[in-house]
N, C-alpha and C positions, 0 to 999 in steps of 0.2 A: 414433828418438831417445827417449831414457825421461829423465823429470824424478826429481830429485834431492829426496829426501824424506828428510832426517836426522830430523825430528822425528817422522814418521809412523811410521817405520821403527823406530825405538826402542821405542815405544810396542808395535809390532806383535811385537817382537821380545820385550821384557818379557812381553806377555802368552800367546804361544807357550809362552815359560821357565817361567810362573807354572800353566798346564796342563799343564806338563811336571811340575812338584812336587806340583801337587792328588793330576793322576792317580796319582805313587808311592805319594802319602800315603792318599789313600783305596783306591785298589787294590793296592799293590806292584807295581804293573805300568807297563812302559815304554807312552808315548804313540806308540806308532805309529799313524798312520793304519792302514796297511795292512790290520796284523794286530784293528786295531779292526776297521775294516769288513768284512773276511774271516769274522769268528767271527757277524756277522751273517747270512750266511747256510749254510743246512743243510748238514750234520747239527747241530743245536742242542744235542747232547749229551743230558746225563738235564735231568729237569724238576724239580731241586730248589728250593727256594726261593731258594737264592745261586744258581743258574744263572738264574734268571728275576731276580735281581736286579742281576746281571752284565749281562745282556742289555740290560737298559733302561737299564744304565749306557752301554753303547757307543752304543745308540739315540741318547741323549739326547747323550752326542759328534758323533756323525755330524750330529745334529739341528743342531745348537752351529754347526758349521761352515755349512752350508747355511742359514741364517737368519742368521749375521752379517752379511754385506752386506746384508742387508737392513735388519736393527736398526740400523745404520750409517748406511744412509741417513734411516732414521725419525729419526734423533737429529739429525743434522749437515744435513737437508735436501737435502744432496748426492748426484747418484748415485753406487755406485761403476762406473768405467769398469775394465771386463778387456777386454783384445783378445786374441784367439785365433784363428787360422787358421779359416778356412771350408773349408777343405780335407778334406772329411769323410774321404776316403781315410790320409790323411795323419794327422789326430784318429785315425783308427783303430788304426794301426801305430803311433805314437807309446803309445797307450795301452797296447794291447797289448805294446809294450819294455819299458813302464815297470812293469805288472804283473809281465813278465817278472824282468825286473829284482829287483823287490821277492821273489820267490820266491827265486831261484838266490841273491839277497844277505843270506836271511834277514833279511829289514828294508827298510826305506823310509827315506826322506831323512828324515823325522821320527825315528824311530828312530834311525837312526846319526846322524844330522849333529848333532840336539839332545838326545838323551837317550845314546847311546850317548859324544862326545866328551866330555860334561860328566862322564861315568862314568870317562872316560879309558879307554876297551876299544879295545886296537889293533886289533881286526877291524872296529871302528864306523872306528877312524883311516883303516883300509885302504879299505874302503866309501866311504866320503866322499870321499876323495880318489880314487877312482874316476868314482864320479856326477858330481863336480865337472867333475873333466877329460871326461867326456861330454857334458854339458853345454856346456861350453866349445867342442868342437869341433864341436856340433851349431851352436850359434847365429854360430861364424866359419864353419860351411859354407854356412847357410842363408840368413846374409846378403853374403856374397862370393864365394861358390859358385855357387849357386843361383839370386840374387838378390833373392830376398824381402826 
């Protein structure tokens, strides 16, 4: 069962959207994770001064994400709770889909679902409503199928 967080949820959602417009504005560039975290590693390109300061721009992204639960907790006291499968097999091939995924989709759920919808790009429409309904039928298999 998952608890119902309209307030958190907004909040979460606002500031997703508000790193969706930073990133245009200061880079021109879509907030994909994906292809963020991809250009982090090699080949690095040339070593101009805008690529080394591109570089630490996506750093400091990737940083961003991996430190907010934390900053999260520092603030609110609270921990935050993720549950995720212990199934390391299972984390594996999932990951591996989802990288999959993001290559063959040119893009990642961040990409199309939020920068790409709000663009209105019917390939981001198409993509979405793809992932979506995978999604979907992963989590009716895994819990009435499966039984997880």
């Amino acid at each position: 069962m998952t608890e119902f967080t309209p307030i958190a949820s907004l909040i979460g959602g606002a500031l997703i959207g508000l790193s969706a417009v930073l990133m245009m504005l200061a880079e021109g560039r879509i907030a994909g994770i994906s292809g963020i975290a991809s250009r982090l590693l090699p080949p690095y390109g040339d070593k101009s001064s805008a690529e080394r300061s591109a570089f630490a721009g996506r750093l400091a992204f990737v940083a961003g994400l991996v430190a907010a639960p934390f900053l999260y907790a520092a603030a609110t006291g609270t921990a935050v709770v993720q549950t995720v499968s212990s199934n390391l097999a299972l984390m594996a091939v999932a990951g591996l889909l989802v990288g999959f995924g993001s290559v063959w989709g040119s893009g990642c759920t961040s990409g199309h679902g939020v920068c790409g919808l709000s663009r209105l790009s019917r390939r981001s429409f198409v993509a979405t409503g793809v992932f979506m309904a995978a999604g979907f039928a992963t989590v009716y298999v895994m819990r009435h199928v499966m039984g997880s």
